[in-house]
C-alpha positions as CSV (number, residue, x, y, z in Angstrom):
1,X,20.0,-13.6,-5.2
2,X,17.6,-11.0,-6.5
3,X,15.7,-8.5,-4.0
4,X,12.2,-9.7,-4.5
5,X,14.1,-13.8,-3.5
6,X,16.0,-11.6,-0.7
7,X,12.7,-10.1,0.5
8,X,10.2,-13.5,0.6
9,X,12.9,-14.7,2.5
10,X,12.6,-12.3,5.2
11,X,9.1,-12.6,5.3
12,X,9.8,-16.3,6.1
13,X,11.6,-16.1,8.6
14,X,9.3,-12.9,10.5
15,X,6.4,-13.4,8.8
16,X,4.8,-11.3,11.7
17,X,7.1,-7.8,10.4
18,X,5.4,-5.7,8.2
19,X,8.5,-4.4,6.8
20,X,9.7,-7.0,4.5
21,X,6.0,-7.5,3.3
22,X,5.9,-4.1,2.6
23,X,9.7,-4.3,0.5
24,X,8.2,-7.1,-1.7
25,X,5.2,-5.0,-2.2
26,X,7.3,-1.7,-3.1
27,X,9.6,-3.5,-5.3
28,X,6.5,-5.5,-7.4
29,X,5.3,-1.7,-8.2
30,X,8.6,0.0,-8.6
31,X,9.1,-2.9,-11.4
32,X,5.8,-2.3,-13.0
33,X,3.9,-5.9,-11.4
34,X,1.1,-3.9,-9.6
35,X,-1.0,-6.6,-9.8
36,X,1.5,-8.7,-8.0
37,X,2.0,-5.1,-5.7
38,X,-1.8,-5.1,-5.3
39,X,-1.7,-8.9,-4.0
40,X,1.3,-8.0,-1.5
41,X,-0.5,-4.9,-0.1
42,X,-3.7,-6.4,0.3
43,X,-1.8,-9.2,2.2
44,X,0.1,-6.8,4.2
45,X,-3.3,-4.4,5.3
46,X,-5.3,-7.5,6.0
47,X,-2.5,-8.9,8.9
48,X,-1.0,-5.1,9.7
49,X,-4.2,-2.7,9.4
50,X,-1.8,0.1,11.3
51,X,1.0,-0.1,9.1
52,X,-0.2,3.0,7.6
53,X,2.8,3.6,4.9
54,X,1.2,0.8,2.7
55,X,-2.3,2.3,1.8
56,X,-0.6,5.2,-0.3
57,X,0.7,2.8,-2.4
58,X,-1.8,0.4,-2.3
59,X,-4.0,3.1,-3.6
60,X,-1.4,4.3,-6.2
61,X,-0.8,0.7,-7.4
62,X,-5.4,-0.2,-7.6
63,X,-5.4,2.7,-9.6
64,X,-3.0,1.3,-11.8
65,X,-4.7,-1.6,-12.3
66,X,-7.8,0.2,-13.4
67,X,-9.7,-0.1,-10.2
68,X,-10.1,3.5,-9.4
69,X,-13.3,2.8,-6.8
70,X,-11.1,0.4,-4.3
71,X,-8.1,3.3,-4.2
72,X,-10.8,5.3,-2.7
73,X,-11.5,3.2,-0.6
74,X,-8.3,2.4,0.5
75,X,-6.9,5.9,0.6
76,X,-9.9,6.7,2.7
77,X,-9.2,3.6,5.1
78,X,-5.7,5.2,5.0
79,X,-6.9,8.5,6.4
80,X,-8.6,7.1,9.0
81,X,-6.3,4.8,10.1
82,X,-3.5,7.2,10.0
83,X,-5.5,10.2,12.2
84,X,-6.2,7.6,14.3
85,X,-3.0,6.7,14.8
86,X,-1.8,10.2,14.7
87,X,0.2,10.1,12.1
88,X,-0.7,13.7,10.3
89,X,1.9,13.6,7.6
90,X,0.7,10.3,6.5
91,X,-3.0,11.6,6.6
92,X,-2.1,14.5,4.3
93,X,-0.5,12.9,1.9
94,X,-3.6,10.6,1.7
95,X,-5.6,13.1,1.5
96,X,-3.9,14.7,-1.5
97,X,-3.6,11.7,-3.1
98,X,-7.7,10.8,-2.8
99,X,-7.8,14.6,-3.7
100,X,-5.5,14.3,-7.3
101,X,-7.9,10.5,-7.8
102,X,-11.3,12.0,-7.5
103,X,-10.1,15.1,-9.6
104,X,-8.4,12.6,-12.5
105,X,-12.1,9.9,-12.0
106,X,-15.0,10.7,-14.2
């Protein structure tokens, strides 16, 4: 059984664990699919707004896809929701990556 089989069937049976949502969405970008990565993520923000190690690469993988405005936002979202939730090192790793996308956006 491949990972990304291995992974939706984790989801099914805890759909409510960010985790595995999160896997699928990792291995959909790590492959390449970050449209399908984009889906996943947006899925996984939507029903776990705290989970904050998702919006780095749900940034990375909208910019991929051409859609440099809506990594902003969600690398901003990130930032926020990672300072509020104290999480610094997630914040500054947000931070440098909305830094490196407004220096590489026109």
């Amino acid at each position: 059984m491949d990972r990304i089989n291995q992974l939706n069937n984790l989801i099914d049976k805890a759909p409510d664990n960010p985790f595995p949502r999160y896997g699928l969405a990792m291995e959909y970008k790590n492959q390449g699919d970050h449209h399908e990565a984009v889906r996943i993520f947006q899925e996984l923000v939507e029903h776990h707004p705290n989970y904050t190690a998702a919006y780095l690469h749900f940034g990375m993988s909208l910019q991929a896809v051409g859609k440099p405005e809506e990594a902003q936002e969600i690398l901003e979202l990130g930032i926020k929701v990672s300072g509020n939730s104290g999480e610094l090192h997630a914040q500054e790793e947000l931070q440098a990556a909305l830094k490196e996308l407004c220096e590489d956006t026109p």
